[in-house]
Every structure is written in structure tokens, then in C-alpha cells.
C-alpha positions, -999 to +999 in steps of 0.1 A: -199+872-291-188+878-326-150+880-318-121+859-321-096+850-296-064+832-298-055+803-274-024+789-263-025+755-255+010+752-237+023+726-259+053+719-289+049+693-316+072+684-340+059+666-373+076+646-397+085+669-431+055+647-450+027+657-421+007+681-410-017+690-380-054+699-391-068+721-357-101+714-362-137+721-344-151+703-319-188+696-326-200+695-289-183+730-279-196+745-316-233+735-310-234+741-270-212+772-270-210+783-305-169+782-301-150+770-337-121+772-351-118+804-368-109+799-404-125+764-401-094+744-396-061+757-387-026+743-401+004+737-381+032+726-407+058+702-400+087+734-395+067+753-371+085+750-337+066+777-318+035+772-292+002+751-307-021+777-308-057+778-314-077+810-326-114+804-320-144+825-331-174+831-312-204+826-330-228+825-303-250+853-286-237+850-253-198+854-240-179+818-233-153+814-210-127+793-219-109+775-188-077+759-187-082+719-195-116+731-217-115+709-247-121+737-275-105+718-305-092+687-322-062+680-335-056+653-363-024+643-381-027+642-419-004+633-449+009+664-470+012+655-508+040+676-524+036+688-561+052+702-589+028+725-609+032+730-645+022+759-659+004+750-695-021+776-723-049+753-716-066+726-692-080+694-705-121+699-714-148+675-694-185+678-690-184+701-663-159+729-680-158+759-654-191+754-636-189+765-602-210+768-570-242+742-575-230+734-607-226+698-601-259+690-589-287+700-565 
């Protein structure tokens, strides 16, 4: 309880350069077990070549064993967007300006 673990899941991908893999959490195992994903979604890039892992956090009261063919996370293939930033003096105004947390409603 409390800790974080990192699983190997035994398996290679290899993405096209304009993808990515989102490791997500699985709702069933977070709510039963209290098992997620540690960071709340994990990245695998389309140049990593090494072992999927998955690092899970226990946020739960009680120990969980994980056994081999437990389904502890999801996996879904997303689109990476590629920009060029340009760095300028100052950003255009709107109504908002540089309200943060709550500031866009309640």
C-alpha cells in the first residue's frame, strides 16, 4: 500500500514516428484494488524499442498481488502533433487572461 512497482509486460511495439502509446488505468482494477498507473498515464514514444513497461501505484489499504495475465492497464494508440514554438514578448489577450485553477467556472 502506498508504493509503486514497475511491471514488465513481456512485450515490444514498434509505432509509427507520428504515434504514440498512452498506458492508461484500468477503472475495474483502480476501484477493486486501488492499482493505477502511476503518473496517471504513461508514454511509450514511437523510438522506444525496449520492454512495454507499466509502473503502477498502490493506492489502496491493503497489499495486491499482481499475477502474470492480470489485466492492470490499457493501452491506446494516439496521434502525436509535432510543433514549432515561437518564442514572442507577449501572448494575445482574451477574457480569461492568466486565470488558473477554477477560474473558468464552478
Amino acid at each position: 500500500p502506498g508504493n509503486r512497482v514497475r511491471i514488465s509486460k513481456g512485450l515490444h511495439i514498434q509505432l509509427p514516428v507520428d504515434q504514440e502509446q498512452q498506458i492508461r488505468s484500468r477503472s475495474g482494477i483502480s476501484y477493486r484494488k486501488g492499482l493505477v498507473v502511476h503518473q496517471g498515464i504513461g508514454t511509450i514514444d514511437s523510438d522506444y524499442r525496449g520492454e512495454v513497461q507499466v509502473m503502477l501505484r498502490n493506492t489502496g489499504l491493503n497489499a495486491v498481488e499482481v499475477k502474470r495475465g492480470d489485466r492492470i492497464a490499457q493501452g491506446v494508440i494516439a496521434p502525436v502533433i509535432r510543433v514549432d514554438f515561437e518564442v514572442v514578448d507577449k501572448l494575445d489577450d482574451t477574457v480569461r487572461g492568466d486565470g488558473g485553477f477554477g477560474s473558468s467556472g464552478t
